[in-house]
N, CA, C and O atoms as CSV, one atom per row, in Angstrom:
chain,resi,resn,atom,element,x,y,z
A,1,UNK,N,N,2.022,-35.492,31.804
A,1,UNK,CA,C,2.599,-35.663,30.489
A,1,UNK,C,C,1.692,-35.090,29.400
A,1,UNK,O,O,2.086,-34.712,28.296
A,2,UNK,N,N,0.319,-35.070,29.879
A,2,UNK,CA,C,-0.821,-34.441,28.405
A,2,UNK,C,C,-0.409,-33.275,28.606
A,2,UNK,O,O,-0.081,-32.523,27.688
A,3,UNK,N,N,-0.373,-32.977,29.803
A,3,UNK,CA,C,-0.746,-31.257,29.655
A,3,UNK,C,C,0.750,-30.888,29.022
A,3,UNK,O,O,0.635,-30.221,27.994
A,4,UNK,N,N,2.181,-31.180,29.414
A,4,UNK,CA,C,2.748,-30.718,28.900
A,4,UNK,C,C,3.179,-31.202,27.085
A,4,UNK,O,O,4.046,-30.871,26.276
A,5,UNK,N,N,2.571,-31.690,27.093
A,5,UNK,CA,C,2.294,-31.956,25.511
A,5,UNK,C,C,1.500,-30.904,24.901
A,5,UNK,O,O,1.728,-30.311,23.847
A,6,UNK,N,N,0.511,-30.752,25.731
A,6,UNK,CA,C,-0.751,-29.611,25.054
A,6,UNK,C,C,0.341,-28.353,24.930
A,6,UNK,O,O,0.616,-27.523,24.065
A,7,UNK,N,N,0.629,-28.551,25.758
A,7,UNK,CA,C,1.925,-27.076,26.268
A,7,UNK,C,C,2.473,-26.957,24.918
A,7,UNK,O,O,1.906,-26.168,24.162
A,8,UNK,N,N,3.614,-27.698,24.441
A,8,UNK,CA,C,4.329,-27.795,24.162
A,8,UNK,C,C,3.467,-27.413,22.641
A,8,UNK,O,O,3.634,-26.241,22.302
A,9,UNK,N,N,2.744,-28.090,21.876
A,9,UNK,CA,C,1.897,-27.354,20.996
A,9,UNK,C,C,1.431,-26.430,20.628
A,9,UNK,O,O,1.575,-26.010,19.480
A,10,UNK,N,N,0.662,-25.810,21.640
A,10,UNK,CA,C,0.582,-24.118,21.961
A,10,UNK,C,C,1.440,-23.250,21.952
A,10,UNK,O,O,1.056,-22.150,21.556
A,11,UNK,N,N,2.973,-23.390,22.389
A,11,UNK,CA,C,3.575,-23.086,22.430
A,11,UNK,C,C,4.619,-23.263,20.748
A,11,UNK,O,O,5.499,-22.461,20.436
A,12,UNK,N,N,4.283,-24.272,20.045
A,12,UNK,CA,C,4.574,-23.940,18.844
A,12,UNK,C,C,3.845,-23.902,17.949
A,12,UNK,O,O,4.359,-24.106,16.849
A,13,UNK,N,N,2.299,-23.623,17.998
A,13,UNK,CA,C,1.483,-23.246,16.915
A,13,UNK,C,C,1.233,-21.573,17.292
A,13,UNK,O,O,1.150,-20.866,16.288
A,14,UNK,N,N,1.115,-20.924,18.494
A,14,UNK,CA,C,0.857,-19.870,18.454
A,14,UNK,C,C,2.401,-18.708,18.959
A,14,UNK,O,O,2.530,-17.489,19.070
A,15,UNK,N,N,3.005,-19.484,19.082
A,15,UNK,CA,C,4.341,-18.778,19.346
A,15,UNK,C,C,4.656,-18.099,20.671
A,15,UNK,O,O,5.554,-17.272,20.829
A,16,UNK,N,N,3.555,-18.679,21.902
A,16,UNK,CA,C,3.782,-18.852,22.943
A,16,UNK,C,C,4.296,-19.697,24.285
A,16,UNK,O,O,3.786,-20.817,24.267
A,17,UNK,N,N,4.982,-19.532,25.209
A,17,UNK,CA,C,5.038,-20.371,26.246
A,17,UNK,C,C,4.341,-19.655,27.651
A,17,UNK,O,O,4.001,-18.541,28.049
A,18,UNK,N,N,4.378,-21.553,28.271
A,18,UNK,CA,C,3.367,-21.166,29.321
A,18,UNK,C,C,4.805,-21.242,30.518
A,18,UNK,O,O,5.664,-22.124,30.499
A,19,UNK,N,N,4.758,-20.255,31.343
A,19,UNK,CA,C,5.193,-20.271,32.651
A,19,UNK,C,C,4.267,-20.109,33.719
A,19,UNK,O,O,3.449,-19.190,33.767
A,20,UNK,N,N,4.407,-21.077,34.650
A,20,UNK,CA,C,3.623,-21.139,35.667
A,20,UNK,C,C,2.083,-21.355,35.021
A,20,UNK,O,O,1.832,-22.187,34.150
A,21,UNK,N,N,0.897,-20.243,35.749
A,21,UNK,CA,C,-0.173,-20.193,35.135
A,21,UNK,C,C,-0.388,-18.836,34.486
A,21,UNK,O,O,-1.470,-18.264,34.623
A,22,UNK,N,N,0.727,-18.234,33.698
A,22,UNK,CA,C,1.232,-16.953,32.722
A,22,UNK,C,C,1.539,-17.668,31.183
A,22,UNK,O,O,1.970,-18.778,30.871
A,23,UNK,N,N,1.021,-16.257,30.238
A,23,UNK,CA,C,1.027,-16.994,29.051
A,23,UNK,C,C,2.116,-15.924,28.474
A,23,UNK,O,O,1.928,-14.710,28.547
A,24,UNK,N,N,3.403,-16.578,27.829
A,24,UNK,CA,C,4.263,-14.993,27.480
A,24,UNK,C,C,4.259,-15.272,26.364
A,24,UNK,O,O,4.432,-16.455,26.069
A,25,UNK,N,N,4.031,-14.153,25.193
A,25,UNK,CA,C,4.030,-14.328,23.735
A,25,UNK,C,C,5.956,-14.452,23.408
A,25,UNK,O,O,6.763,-13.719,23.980
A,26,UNK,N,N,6.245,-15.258,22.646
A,26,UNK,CA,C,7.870,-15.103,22.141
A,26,UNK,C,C,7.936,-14.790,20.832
A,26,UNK,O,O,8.908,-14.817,20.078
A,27,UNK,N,N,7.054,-14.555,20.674
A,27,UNK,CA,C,7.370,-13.780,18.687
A,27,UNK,C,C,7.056,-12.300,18.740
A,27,UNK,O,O,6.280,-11.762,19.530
A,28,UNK,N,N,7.772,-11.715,17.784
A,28,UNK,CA,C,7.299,-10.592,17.509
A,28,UNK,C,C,6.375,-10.011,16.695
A,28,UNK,O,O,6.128,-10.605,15.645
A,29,UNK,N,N,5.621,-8.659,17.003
A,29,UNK,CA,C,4.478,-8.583,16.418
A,29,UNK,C,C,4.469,-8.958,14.672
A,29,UNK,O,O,5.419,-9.024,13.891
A,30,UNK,N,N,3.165,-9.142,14.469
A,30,UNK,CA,C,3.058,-9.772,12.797
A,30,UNK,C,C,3.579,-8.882,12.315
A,30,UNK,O,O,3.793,-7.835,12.926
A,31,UNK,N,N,4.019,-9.163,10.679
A,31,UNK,CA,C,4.319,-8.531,9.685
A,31,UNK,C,C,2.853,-8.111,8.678
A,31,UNK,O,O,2.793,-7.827,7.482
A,32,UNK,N,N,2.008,-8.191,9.488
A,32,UNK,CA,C,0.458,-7.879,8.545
A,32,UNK,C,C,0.152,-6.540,9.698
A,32,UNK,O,O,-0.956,-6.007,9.632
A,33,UNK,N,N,0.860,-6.182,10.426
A,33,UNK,CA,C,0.674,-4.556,11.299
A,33,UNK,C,C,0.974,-4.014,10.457
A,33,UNK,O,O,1.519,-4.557,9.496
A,34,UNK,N,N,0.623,-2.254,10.553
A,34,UNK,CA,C,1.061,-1.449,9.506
A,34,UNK,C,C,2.178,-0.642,10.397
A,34,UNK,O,O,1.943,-0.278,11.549
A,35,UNK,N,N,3.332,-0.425,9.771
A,35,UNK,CA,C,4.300,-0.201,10.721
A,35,UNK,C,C,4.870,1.587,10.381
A,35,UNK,O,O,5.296,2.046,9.321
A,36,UNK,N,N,4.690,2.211,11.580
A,36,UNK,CA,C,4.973,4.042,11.471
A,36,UNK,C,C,6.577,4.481,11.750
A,36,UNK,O,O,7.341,4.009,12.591
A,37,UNK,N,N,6.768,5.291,10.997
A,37,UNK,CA,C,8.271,5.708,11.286
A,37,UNK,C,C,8.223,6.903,12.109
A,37,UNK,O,O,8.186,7.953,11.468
A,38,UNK,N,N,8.216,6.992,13.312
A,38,UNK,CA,C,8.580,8.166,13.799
A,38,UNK,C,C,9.995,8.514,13.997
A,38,UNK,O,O,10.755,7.666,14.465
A,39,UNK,N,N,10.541,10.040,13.586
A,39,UNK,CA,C,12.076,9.974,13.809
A,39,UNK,C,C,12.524,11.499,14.262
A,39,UNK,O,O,12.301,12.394,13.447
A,40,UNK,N,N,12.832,11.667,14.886
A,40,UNK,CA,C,13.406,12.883,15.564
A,40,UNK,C,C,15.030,13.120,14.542
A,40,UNK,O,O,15.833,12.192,14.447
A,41,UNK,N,N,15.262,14.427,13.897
A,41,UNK,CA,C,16.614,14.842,13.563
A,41,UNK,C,C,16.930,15.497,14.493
A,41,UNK,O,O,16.143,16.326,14.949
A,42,UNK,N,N,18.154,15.306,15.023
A,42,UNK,CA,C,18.938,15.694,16.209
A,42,UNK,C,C,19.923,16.712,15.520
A,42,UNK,O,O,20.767,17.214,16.262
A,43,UNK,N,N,19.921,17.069,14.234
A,43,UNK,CA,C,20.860,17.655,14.089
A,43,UNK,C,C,22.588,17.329,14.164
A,43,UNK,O,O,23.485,18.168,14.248
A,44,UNK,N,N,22.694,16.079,14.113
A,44,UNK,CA,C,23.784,15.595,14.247
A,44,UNK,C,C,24.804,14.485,13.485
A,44,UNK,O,O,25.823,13.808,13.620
A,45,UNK,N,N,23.671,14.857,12.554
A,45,UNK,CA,C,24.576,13.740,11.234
A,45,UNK,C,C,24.040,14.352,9.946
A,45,UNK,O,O,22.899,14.769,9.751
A,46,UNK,N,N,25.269,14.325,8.940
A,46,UNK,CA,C,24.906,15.410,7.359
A,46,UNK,C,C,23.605,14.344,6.887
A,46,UNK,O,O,22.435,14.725,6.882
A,47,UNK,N,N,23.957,13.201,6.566
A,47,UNK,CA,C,23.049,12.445,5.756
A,47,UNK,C,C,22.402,11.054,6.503
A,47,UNK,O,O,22.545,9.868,6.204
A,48,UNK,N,N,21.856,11.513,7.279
A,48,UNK,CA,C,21.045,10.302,8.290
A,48,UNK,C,C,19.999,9.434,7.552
A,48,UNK,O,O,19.185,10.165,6.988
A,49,UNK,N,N,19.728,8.018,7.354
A,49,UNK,CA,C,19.501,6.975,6.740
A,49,UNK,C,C,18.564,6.059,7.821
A,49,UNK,O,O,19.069,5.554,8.823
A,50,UNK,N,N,17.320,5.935,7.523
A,50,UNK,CA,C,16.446,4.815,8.751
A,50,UNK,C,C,15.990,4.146,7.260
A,50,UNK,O,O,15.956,4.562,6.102
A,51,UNK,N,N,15.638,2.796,7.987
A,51,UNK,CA,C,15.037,1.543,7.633
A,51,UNK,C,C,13.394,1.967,7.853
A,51,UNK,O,O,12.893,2.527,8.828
A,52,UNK,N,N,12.709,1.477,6.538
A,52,UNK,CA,C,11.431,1.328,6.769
A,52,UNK,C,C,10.597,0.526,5.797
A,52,UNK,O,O,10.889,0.339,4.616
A,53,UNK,N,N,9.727,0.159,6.306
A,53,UNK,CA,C,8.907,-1.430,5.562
A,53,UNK,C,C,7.400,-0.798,5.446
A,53,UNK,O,O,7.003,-0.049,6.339
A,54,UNK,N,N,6.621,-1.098,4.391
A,54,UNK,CA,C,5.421,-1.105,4.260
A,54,UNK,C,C,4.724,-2.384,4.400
A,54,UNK,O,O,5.192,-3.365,3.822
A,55,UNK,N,N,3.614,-2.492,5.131
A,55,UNK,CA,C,2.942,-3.809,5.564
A,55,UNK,C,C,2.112,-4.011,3.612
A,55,UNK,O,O,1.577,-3.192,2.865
A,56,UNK,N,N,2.434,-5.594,3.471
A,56,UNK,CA,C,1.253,-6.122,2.384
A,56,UNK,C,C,-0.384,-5.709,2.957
A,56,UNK,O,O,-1.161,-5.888,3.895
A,57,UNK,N,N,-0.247,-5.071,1.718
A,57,UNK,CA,C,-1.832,-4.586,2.192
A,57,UNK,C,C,-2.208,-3.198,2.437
A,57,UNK,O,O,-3.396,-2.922,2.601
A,58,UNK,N,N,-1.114,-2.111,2.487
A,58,UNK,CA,C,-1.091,-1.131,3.153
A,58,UNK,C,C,-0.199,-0.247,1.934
A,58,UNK,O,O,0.977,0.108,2.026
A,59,UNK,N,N,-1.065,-0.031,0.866
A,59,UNK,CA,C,-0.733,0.589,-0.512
A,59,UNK,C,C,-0.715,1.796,-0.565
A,59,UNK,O,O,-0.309,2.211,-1.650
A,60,UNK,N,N,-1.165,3.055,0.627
A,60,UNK,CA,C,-0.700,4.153,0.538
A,60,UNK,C,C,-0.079,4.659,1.463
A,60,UNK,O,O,-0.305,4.189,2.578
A,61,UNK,N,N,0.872,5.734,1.348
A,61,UNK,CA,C,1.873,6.069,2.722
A,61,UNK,C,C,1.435,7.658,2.104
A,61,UNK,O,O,1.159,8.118,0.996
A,62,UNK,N,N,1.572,8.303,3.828
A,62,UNK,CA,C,1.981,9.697,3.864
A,62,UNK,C,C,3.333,10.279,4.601
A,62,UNK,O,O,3.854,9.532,5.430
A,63,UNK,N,N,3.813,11.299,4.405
A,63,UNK,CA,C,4.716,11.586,4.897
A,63,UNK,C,C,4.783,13.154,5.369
A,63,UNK,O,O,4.895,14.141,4.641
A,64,UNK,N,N,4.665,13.093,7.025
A,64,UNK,CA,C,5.161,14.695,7.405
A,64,UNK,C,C,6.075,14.704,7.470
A,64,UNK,O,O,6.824,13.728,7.418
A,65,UNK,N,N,6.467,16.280,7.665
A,65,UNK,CA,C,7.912,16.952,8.201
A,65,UNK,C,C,8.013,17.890,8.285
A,65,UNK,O,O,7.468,18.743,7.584
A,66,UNK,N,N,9.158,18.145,9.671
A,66,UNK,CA,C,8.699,19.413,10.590
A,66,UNK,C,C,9.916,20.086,10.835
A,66,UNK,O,O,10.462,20.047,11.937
A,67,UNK,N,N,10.477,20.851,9.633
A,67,UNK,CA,C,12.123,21.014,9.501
A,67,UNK,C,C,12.209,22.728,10.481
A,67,UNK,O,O,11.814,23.831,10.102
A,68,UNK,N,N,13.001,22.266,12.044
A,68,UNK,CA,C,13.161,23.175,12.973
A,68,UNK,C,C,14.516,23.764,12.865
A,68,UNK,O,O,15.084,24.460,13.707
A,69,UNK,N,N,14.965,23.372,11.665
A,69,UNK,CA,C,17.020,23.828,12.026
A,69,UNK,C,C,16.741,25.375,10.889
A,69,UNK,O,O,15.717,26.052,10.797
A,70,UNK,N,N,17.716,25.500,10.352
A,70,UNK,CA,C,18.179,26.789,9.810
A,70,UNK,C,C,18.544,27.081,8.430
A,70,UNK,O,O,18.826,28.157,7.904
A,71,UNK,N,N,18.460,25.537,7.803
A,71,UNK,CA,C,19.116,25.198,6.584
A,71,UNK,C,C,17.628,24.241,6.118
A,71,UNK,O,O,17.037,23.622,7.004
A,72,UNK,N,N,17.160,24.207,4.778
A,72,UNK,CA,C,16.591,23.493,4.000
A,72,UNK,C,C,17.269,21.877,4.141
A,72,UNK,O,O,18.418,21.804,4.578
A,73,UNK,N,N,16.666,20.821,3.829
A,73,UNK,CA,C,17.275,19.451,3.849
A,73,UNK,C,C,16.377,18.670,2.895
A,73,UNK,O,O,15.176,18.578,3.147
A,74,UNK,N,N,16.777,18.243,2.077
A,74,UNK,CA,C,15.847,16.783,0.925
A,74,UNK,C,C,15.716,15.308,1.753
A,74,UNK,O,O,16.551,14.763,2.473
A,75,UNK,N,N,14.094,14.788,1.305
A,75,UNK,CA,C,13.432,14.067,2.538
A,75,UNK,C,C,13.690,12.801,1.049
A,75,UNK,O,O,13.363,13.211,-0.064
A,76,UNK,N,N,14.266,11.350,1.175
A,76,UNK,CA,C,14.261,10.958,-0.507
A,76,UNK,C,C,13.416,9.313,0.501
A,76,UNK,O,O,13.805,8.828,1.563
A,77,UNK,N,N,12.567,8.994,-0.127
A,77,UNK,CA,C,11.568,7.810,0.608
A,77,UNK,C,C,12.138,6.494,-0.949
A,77,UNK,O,O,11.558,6.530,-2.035
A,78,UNK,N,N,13.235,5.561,-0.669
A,78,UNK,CA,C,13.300,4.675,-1.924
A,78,UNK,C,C,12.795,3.250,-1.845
A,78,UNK,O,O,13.252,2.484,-0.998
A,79,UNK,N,N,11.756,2.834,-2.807
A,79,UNK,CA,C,11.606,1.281,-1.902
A,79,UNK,C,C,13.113,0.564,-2.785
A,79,UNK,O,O,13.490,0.546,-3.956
A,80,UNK,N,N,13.520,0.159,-1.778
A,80,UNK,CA,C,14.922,-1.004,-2.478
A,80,UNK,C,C,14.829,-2.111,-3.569
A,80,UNK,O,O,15.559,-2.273,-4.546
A,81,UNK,N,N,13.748,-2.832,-3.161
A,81,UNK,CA,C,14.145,-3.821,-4.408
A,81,UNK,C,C,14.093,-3.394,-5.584
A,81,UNK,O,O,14.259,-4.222,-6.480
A,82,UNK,N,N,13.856,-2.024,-5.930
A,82,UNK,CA,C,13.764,-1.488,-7.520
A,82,UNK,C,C,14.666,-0.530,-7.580
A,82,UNK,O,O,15.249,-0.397,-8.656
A,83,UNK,N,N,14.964,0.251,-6.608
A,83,UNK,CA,C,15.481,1.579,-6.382
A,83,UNK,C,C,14.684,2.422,-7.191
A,83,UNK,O,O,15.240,3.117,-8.042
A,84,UNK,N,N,13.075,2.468,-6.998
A,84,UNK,CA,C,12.514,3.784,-6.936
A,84,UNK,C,C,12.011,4.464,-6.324
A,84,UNK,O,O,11.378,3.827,-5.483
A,85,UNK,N,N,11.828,5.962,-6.162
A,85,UNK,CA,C,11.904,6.760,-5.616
A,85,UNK,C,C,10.493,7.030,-5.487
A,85,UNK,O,O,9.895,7.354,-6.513
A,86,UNK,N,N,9.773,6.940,-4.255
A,86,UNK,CA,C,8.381,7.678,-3.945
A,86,UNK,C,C,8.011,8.937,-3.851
A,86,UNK,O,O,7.089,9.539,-4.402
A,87,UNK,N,N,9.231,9.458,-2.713
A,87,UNK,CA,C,8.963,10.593,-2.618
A,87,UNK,C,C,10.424,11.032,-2.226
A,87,UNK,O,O,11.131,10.423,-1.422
A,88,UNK,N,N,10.856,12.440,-3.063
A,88,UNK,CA,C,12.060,13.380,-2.942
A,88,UNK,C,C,11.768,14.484,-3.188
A,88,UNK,O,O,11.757,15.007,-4.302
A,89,UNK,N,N,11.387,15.156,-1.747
A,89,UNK,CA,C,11.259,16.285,-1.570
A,89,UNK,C,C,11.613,17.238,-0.676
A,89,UNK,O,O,11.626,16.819,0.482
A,90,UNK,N,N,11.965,18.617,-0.846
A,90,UNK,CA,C,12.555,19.686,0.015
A,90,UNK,C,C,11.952,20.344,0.615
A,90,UNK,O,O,10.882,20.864,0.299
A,91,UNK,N,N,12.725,20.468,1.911
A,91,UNK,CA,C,11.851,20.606,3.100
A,91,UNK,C,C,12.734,22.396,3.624
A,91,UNK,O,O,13.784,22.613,4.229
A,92,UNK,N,N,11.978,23.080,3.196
A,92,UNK,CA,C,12.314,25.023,3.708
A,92,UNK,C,C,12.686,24.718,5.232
A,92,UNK,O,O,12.259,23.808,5.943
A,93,UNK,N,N,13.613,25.741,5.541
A,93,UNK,CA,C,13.899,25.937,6.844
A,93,UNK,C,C,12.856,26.708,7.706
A,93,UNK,O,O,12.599,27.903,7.555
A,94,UNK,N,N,12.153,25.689,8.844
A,94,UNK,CA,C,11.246,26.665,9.577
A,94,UNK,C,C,9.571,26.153,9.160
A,94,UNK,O,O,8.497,26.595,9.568
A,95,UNK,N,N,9.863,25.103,8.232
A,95,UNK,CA,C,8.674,24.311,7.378
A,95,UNK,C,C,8.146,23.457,8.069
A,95,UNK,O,O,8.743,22.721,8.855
A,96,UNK,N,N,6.592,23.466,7.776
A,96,UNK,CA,C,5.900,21.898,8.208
A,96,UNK,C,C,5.358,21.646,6.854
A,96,UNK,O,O,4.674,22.472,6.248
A,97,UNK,N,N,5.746,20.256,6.310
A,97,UNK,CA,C,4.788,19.712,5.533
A,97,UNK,C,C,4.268,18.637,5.305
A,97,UNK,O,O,4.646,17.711,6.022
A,98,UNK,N,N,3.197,18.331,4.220
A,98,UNK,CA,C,2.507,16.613,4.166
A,98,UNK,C,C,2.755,16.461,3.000
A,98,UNK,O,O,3.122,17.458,2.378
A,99,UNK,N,N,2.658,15.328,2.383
A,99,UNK,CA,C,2.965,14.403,1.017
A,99,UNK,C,C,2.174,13.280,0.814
A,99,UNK,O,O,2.691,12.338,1.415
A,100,UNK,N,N,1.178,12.957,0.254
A,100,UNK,CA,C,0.753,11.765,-0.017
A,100,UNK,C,C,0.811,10.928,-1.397
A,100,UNK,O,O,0.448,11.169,-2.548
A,101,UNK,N,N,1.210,10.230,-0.988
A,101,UNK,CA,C,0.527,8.864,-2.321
A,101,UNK,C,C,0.139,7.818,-2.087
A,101,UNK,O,O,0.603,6.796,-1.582
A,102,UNK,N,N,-1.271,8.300,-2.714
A,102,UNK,CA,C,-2.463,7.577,-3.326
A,102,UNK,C,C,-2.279,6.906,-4.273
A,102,UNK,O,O,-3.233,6.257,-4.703
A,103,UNK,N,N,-1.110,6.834,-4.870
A,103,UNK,CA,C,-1.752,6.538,-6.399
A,103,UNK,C,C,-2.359,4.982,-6.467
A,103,UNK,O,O,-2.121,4.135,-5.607
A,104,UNK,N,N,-3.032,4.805,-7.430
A,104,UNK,CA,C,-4.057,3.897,-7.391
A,104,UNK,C,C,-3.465,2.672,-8.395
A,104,UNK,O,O,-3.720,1.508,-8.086
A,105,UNK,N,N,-2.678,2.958,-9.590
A,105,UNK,CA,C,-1.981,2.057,-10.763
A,105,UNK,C,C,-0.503,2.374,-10.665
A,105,UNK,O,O,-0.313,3.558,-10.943
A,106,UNK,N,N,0.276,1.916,-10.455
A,106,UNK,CA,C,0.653,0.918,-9.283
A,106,UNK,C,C,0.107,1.048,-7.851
A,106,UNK,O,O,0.137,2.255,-7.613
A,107,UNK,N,N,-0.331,0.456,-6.886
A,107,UNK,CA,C,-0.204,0.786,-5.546
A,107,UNK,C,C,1.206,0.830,-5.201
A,107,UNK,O,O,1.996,0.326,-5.999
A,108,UNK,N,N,1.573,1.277,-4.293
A,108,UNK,CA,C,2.957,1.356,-3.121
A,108,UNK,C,C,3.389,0.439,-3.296
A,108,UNK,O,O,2.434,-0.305,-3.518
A,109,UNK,N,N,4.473,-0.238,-3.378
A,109,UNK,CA,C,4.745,-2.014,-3.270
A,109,UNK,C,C,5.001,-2.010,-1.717
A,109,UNK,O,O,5.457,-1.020,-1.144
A,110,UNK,N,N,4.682,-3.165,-1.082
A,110,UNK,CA,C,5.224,-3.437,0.200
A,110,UNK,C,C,6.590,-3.800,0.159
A,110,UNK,O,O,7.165,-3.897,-0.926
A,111,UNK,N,N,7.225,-4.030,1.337
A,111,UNK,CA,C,8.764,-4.115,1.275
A,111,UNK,C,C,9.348,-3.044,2.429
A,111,UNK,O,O,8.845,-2.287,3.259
A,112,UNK,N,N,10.953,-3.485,1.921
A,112,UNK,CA,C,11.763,-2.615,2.536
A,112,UNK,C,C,11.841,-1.494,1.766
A,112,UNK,O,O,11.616,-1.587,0.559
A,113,UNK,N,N,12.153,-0.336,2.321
A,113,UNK,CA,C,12.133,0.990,2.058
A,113,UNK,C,C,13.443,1.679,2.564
A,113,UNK,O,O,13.665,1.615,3.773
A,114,UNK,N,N,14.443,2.414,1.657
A,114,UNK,CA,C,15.079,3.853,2.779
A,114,UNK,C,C,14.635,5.082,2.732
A,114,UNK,O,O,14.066,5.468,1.711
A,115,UNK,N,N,14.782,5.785,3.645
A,115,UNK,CA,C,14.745,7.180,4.102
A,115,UNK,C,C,15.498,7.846,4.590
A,115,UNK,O,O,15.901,7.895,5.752
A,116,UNK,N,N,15.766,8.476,3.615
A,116,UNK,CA,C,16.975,9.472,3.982
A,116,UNK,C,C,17.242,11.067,3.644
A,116,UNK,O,O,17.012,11.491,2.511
A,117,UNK,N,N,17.627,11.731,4.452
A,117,UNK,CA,C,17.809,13.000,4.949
A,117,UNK,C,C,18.764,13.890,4.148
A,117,UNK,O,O,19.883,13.836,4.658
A,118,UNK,N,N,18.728,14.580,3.223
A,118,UNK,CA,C,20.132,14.899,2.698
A,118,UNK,C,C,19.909,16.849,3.173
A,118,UNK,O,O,19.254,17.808,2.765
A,119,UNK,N,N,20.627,16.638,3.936
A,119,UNK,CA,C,20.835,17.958,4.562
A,119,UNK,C,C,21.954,18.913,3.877
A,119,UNK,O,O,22.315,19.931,4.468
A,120,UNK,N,N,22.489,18.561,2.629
A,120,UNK,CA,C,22.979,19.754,1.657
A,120,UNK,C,C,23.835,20.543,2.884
A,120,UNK,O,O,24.613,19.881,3.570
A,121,UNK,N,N,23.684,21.738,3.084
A,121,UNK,CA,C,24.479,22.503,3.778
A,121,UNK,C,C,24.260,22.902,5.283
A,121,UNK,O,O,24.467,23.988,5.824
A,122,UNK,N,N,23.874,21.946,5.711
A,122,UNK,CA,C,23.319,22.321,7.111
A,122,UNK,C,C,23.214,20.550,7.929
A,122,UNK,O,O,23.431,19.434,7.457
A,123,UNK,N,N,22.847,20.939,9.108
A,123,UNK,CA,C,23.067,19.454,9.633
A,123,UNK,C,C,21.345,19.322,9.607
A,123,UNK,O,O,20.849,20.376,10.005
A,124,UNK,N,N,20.653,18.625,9.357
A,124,UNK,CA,C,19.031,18.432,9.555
A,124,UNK,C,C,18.326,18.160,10.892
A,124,UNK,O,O,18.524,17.188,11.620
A,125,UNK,N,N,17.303,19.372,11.138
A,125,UNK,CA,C,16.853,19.362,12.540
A,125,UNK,C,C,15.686,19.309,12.635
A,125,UNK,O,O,15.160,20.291,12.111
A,126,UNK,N,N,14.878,18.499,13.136
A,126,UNK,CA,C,13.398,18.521,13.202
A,126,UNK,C,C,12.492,17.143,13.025
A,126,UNK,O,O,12.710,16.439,14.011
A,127,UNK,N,N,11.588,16.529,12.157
A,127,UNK,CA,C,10.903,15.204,13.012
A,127,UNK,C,C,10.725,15.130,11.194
A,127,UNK,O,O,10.902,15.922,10.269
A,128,UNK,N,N,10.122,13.218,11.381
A,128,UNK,CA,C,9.548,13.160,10.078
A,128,UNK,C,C,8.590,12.063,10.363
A,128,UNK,O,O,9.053,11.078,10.937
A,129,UNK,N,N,7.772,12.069,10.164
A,129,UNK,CA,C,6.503,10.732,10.414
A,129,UNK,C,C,6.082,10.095,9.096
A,129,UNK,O,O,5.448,10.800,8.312
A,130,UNK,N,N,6.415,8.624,8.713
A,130,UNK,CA,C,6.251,8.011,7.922
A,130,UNK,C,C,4.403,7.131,8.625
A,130,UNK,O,O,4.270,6.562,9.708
A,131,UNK,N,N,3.370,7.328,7.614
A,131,UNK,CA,C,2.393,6.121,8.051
A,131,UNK,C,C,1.911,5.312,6.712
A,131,UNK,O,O,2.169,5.708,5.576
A,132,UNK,N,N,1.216,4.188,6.992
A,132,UNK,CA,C,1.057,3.639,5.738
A,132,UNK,C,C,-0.687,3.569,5.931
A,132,UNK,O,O,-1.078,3.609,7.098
A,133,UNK,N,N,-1.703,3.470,4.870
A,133,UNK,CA,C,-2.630,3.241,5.187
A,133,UNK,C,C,-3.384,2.159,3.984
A,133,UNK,O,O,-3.094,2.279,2.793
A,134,UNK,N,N,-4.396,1.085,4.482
A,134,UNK,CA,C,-5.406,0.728,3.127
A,134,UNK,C,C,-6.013,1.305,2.382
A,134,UNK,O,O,-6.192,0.739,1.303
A,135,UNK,N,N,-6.575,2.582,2.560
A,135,UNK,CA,C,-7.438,3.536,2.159
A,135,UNK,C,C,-6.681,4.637,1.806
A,135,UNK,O,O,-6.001,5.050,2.746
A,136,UNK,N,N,-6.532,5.432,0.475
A,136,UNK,CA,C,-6.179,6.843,0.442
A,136,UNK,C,C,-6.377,7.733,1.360
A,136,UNK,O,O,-7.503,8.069,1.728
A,137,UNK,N,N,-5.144,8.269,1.884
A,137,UNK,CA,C,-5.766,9.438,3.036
A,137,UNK,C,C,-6.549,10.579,2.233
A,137,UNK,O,O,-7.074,11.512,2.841
């Protein structure tokens, strides 16, 4: 009866349970990770839209992109609860590029974020890597 008491504690202070003599975590990783967007364009949707979050704490983001299709496409990074815009920028057909902000007054706000693809006249083909960092890259 102790031990499964102890159990049973452990299991709700650290967000684990014990099976057998195995320890399995049941939560998902913290929200204090800094979380990366990797995204492949397949070329298969005009205006493709991903979800992305900046960790508290993690006040600057960069952004590549590696536009492989045939047509130019606009890369628009918005954090939501304000609807402003970080970064909206155009990406040449056949282009690799980087983007940072640093800026120092405001930092980045953490939060939810969209990202989205506006591929204008062409379908958008090629990768985009969102990272966030503590430190100015």
């Amino acid at each position: 009866m102790i031990i499964g008491t102890i159990a049973l504690s452990i299991s709700l202070i650290f967000g684990v349970s014990i099976e057998g003599n195995k320890i399995i975590e049941n939560s998902p990783k913290t929200s204090k990770e800094p979380q990366t967007l990797t995204w492949d364009l397949k070329g298969d949707k005009v205006d493709p839209v991903k979800d992305y979050s900046v960790t508290i704490g993690y006040s600057h983001i960069k952004l590549n992109v590696k536009n492989t299709g045939g047509h130019s496409f606009r890369v628009e990074i918005k954090y939501n609860s304000k609807n402003t815009v970080i970064f909206n920028e155009d990406i040449a057909a056949d282009e690799i590029v980087e983007f940072v902000n640093n800026d120092l007054m405001p930092l980045v706000p953490s939060g939810a974020y969209s990202v989205t693809i506006y591929g204008g006249s062409g379908l958008p083909k090629g990768q985009v890597l969102l990272t966030q960092s503590k430190v100015p890259y």
